[in-house]
C-alpha positions in Angstrom: 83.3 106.3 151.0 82.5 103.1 149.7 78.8 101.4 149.2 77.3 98.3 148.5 76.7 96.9 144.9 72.7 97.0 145.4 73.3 101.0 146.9 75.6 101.6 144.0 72.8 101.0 141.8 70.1 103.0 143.7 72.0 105.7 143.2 73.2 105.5 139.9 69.2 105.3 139.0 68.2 108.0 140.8 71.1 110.2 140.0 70.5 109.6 136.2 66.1 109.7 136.7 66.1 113.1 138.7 69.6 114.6 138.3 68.0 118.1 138.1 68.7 121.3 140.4 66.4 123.0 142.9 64.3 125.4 141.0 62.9 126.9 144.2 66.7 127.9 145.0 67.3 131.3 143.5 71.4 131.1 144.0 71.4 127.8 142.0 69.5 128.7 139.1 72.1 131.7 138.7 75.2 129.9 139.4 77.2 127.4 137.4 78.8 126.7 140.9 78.0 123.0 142.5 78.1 122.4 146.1 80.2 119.4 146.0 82.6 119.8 143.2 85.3 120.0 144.9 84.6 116.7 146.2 84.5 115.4 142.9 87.2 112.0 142.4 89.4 113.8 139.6 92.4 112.0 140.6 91.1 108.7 140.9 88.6 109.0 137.3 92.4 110.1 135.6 94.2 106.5 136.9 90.9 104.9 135.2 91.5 106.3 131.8 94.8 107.1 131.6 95.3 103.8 128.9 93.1 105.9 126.7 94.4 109.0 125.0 96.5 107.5 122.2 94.3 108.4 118.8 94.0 105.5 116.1 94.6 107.6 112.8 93.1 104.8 110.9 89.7 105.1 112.9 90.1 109.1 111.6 90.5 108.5 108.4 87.9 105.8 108.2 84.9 107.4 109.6 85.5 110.4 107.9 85.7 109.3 104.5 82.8 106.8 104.6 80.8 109.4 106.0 81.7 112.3 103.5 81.6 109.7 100.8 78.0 108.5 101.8 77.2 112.5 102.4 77.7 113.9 99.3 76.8 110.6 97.2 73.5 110.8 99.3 73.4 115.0 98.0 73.6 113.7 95.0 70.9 111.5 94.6 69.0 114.2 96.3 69.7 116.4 93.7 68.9 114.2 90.8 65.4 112.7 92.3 62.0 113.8 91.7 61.2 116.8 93.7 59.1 115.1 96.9 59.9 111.8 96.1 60.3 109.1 98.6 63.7 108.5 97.1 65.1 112.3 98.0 63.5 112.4 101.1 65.5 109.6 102.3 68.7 111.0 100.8 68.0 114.3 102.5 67.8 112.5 105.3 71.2 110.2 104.4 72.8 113.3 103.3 72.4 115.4 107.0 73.7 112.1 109.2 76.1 111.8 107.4 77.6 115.0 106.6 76.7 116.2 109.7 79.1 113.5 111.2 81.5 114.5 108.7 81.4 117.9 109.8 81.2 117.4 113.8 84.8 115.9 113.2 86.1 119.7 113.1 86.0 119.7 117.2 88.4 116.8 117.2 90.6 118.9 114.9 90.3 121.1 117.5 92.0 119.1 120.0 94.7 117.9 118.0 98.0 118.7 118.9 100.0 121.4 117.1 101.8 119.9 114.4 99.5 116.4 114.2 96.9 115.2 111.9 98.1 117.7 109.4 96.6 115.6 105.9 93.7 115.1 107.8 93.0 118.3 108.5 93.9 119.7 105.1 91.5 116.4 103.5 88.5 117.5 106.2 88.7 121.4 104.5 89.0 120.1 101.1 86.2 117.5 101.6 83.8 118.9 104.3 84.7 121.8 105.6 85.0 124.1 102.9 82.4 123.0 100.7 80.3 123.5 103.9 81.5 126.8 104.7 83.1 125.9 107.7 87.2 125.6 107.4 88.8 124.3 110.4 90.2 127.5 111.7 86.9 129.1 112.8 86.8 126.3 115.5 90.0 125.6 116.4 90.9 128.4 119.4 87.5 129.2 120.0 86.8 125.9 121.1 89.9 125.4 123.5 88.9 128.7 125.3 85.3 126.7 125.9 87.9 123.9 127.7 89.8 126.5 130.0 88.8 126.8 133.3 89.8 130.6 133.9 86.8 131.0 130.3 84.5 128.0 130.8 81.3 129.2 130.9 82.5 133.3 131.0 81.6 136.3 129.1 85.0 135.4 127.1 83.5 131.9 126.0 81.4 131.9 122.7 80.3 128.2 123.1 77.9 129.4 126.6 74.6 130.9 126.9 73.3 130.9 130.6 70.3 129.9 128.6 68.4 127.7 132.6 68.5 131.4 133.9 67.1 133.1 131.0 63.7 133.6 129.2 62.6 130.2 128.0 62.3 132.0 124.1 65.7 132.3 123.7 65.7 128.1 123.6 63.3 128.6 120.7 65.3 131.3 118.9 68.0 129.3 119.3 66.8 126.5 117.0 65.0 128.4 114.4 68.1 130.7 113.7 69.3 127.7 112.2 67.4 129.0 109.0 69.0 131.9 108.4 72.8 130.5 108.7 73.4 128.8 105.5 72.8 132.0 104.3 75.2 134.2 106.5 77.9 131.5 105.7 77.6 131.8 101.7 77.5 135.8 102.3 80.9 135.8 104.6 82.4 133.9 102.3 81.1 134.7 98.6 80.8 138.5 99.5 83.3 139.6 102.7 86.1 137.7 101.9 86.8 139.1 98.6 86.8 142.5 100.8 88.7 141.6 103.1 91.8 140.8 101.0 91.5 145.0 100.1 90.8 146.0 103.2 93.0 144.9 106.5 91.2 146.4 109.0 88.2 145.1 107.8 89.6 141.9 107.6 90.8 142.1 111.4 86.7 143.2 112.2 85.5 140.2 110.1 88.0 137.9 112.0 87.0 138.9 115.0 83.3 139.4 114.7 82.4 136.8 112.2 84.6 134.2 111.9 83.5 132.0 114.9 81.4 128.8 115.3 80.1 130.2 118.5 76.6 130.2 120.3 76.7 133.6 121.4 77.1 136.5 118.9 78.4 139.1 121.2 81.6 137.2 121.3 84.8 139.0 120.3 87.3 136.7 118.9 91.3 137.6 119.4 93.0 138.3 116.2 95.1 135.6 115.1 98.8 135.4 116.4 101.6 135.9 113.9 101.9 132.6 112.8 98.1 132.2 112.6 97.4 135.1 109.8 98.4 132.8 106.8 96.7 130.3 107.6 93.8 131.8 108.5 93.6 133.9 105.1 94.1 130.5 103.0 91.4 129.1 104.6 89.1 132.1 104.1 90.4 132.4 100.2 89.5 128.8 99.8 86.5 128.4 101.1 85.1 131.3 98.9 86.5 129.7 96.2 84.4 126.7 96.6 81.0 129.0 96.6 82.5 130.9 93.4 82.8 127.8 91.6 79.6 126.2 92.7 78.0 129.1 91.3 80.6 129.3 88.4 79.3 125.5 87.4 75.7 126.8 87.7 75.7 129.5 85.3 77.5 127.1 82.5 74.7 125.4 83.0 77.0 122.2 84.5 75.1 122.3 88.5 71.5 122.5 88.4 69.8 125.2 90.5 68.5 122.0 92.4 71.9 121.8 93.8 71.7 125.3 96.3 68.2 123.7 97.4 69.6 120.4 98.6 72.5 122.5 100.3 70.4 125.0 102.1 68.0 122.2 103.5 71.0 119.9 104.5 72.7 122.8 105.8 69.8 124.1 107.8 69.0 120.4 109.0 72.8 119.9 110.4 72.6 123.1 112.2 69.3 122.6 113.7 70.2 119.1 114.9 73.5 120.6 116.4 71.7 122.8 118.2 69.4 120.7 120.0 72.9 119.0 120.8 74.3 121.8 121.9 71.3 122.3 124.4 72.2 119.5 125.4 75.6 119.1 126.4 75.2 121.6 129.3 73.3 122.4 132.0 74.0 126.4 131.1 73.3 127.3 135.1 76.3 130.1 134.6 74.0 133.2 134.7 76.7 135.2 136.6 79.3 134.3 134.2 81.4 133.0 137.1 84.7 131.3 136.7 84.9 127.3 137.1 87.2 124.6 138.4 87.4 121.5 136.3 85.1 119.6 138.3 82.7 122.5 138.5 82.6 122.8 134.6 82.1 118.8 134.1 78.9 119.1 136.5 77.9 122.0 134.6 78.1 119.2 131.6 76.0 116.9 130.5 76.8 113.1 129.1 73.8 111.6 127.1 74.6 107.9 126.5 71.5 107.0 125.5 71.4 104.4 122.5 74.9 103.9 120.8 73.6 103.6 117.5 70.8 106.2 118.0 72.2 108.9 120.2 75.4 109.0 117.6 73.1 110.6 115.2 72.3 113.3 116.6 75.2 113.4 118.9 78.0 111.9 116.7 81.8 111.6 116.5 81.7 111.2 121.0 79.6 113.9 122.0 77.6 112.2 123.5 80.0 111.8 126.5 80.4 115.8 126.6 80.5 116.1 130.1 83.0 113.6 129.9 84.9 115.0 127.4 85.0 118.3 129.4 86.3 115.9 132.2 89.1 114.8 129.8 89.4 117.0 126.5 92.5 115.4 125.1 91.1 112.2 124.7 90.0 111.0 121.1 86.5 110.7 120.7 86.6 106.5 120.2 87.7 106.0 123.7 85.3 108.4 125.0 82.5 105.5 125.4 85.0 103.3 127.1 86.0 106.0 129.2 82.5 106.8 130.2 80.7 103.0 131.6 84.5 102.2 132.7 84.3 105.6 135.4 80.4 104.8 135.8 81.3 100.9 136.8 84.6 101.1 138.6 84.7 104.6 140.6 84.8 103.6 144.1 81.5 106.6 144.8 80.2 107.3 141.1 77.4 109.7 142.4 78.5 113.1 141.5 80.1 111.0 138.3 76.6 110.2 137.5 75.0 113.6 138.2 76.5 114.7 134.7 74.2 112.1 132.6 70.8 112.3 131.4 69.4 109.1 130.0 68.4 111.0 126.6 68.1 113.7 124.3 64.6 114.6 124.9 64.9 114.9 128.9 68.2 117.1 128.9 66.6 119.4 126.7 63.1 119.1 128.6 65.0 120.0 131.6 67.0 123.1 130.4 63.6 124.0 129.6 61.7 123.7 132.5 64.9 125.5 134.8 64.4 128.4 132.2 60.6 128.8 132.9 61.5 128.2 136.9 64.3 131.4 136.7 61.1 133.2 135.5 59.2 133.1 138.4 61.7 134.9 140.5 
């Protein structure tokens, strides 16, 4: 049904000002389900977009680069800088935008087609990944299960936490885990790995226990396929090699203990501004673990446009158009802004289009929050 411009825009405001659920309603607040998503205008959002899913490789390469380059030049200068100085604060701060960006790009690896991208991918682990304790392969599946309907938002997806039906603590624990992961990262790495080459079934429990950028810790990754077990074992040999020559160069006495410091605190502060993102990018209504159509799991989704140049710091490389990028997960992250004010202006009803966005960081996470507390006083 079509409406007039001035309508349009009443309902665009008050869709993005109070796009919240009924707390009173006990079936909502444990169900991911959305009374109208079938009604959603798949078809007609896909003939919108459908000029952009072709990925420029020199945008890739580009933002990558710069932003490793300014990360670790910005690590460096932390490193060398009087301790509390205003010049290593700001480089801290330099060094987390920026690597943090450099990082995020591992869920566009994700998404890659088999086969594509190859030198980027193998220049990301070399440059970012491993040095970060993160190679590519401990995102790649995981995060295409997150994308599949029949797993969206299931016990079998490690990217969900029903976390608007639970105790509002688990929010909190969320975040300030972030302190301890830097930590677990060196020790799977520095200390398993080297175990794991002795010992294969410890190396299939590691693999599937401990070798997943996930959100929730009871997930049980499948072992890798045939073709899969190289690969993944090159990347786990690597990246420990990083950590054994980072401290290799420390005791000759050629990286300065001030080095680990900078690491842990950039490392902690990418970690703890992912994960306000990640509270974020869904509404996390799922408490019955239900399965999801496509247009059920984008309204379960959230899209925070907010400020371009803002919002892409703490939400860089697209993400900030999540729910749109759950509408359309093939499509590379620098046409996801396009995509998104190009469905927003030209869908001919963009209401349950617009009941995905929240107009910023602070007021999705506010509102995760305050459907947590309401779940509590049922």
């Amino acid at each position: 049904m079509a409406h007039s411009p001035e309508r349009l825009i009443e309902m665009q405001q008050a869709t993005i000002e109070n796009s919240e659920i009924d707390t009173e309603d006990p079936v909502q607040r444990v169900s991911g389900a959305h009374p109208e998503a079938a009604d959603f205008p798949l078809r007609e959002a896909r003939k919108l977009v459908r000029d952009l899913w072709q990925p420029v490789p020199r945008i890739y390469w580009t933002d990558f680069s710069l932003s490793t380059l300014i990360g670790w030049g910005a690590v460096a200068a932390a490193v060398v800088s009087p301790l509390g100085s205003a010049v290593q604060i700001l480089a801290l701060v330099a060094a987390t935008l920026a690597l943090y960006r450099a990082v995020i790009f591992i869920h566009e690896l994700a998404h890659f087609r088999k086969g594509t991208f190859t030198g980027f991918r193998r220049f990301w682990n070399a440059a970012c990944g491993m040095p970060m304790m993160v190679p590519a392969y401990t995102y790649a599946d995981v995060h295409i299960d997150h994308h599949k309907p029949q797993l969206y938002g299931t016990e079998e997806d490690g990217e969900y936490l029903p976390f608007a039906v639970n105790e509002p603590w688990k929010i909190v624990a969320f975040i300030v885990q972030a302190i301890i992961v830097p930590l677990l990262l060196v020790f799977r790495y520095a200390v398993l790995m080297p175990i794991t080459l002795l010992v294969p079934p410890f190396r299939n429990y590691v693999w599937q226990r401990a070798s997943s950028l996930v959100i929730d810790y009871t997930y049980l990754r499948p072992l890798p396929k045939k073709d899969q077990k190289a690969g993944w074992l090159l990347e786990d040999v690597f990246t420990g090699l990083y950590a054994y020559l980072a401290f290799a160069l420390w005791y000759v006495e050629v990286l300065p203990t001030a080095f680990f410091a900078v690491w842990y605190v950039v490392t902690v502060a990418i970690f703890v501004l992912n994960g306000f993102r990640t509270l974020a990018a869904h509404a996390y209504r799922n408490g019955g673990r239900e399965r999801m159509t496509q247009q059920a799991e984008f309204l379960d989704s959230v899209d925070v446009p907010g400020n371009r140049y803002i919002s892409s710091l703490w939400a860089p490389v697209g993400l900030r158009f999540h729910a749109t990028h759950h509408l359309f997960p093939g499509m590379p992250y620098h046409s996801l802004e396009k995509a998104y004010f190009r469905l927003k202006d030209e869908l001919p009803d963009n209401r349950l289009y617009l009941e995905a966005t929240r107009k910023n960081l602070w007021a999705a996470v506010a509102q995760l929050w305050r459907e947590a507390k309401a779940s509590q006083k049922t």
